[in-house]
C-alpha positions as CSV (number, residue, x, y, z in Angstrom):
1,X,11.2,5.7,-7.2
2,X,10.5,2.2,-7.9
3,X,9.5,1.2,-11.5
4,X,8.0,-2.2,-12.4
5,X,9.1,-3.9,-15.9
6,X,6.2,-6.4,-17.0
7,X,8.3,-9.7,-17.4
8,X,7.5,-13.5,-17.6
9,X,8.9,-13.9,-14.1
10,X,6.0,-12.4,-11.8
11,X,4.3,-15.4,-10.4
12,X,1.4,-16.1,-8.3
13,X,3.1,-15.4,-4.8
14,X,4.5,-11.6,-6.8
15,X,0.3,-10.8,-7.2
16,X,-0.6,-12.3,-3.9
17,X,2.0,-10.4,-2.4
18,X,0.7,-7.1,-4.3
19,X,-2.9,-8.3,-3.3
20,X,-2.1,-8.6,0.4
21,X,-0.2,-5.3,0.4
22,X,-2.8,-3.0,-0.9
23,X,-5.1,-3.7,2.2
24,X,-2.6,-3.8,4.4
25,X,-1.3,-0.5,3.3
26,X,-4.9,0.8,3.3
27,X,-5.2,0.0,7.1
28,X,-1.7,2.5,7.4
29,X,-3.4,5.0,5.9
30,X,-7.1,5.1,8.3
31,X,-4.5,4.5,10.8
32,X,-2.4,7.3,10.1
33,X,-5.4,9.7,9.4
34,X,-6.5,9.7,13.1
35,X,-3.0,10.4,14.3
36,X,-2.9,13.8,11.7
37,X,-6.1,14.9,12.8
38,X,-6.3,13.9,16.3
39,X,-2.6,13.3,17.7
40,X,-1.0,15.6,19.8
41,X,2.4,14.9,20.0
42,X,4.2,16.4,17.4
43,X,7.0,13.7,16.6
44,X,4.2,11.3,16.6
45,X,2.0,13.7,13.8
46,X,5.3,14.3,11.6
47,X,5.7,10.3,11.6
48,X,2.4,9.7,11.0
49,X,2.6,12.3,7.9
50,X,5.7,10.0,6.6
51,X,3.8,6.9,7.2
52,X,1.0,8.0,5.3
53,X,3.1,9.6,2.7
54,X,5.0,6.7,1.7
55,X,2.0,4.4,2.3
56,X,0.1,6.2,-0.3
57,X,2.8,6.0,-2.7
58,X,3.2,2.5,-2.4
59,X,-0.5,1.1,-3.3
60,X,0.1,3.1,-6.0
61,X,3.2,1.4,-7.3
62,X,1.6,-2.2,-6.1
63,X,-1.3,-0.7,-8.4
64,X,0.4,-0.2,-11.0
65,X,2.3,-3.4,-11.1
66,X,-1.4,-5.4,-10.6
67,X,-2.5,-3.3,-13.9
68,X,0.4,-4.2,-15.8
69,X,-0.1,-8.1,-15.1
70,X,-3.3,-8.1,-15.9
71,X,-4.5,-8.4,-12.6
72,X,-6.6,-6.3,-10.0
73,X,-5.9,-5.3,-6.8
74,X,-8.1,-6.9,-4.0
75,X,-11.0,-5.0,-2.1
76,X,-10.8,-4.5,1.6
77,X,-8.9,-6.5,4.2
78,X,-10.3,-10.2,3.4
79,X,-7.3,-10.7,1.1
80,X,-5.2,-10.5,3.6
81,X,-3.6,-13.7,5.1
């Protein structure tokens, strides 16, 4: 697992990147959904359940690094470049 360390280096292209992420990641997730509930092939479900698996942990960590800058994380896709 990654851990983030607050530091003096994060600049604003680190939270932009963290902002940008967290929708984009969200977008995996919806995507991922349909294909667990309403996907057929099996190799396509089981990636799918990885996807959204390692999706899930990620906003978190992107999160968690937003919190500990003293930043928050953007709402819905509009952040996104």
């Amino acid at each position: 697992m990654v851990t983030f360390i607050k530091t003096s280096k994060v600049n604003k292209q680190d939270i932009a990147f963290a902002k940008n992420m967290i929708p984009h990641h969200e977008a995996a997730l919806s995507m991922a959904s349909k294909q667990i509930v309403y996907g057929e092939d099996p190799d396509m479900v089981a990636l799918a359940k990885r996807i959204y698996a390692a999706q899930k942990s990620e906003i978190e960590l992107l999160k968690k690094f937003l919190k500990d800058n003293d930043e928050k994380p953007s709402s819905g896709m509009s952040g996104m470049m």
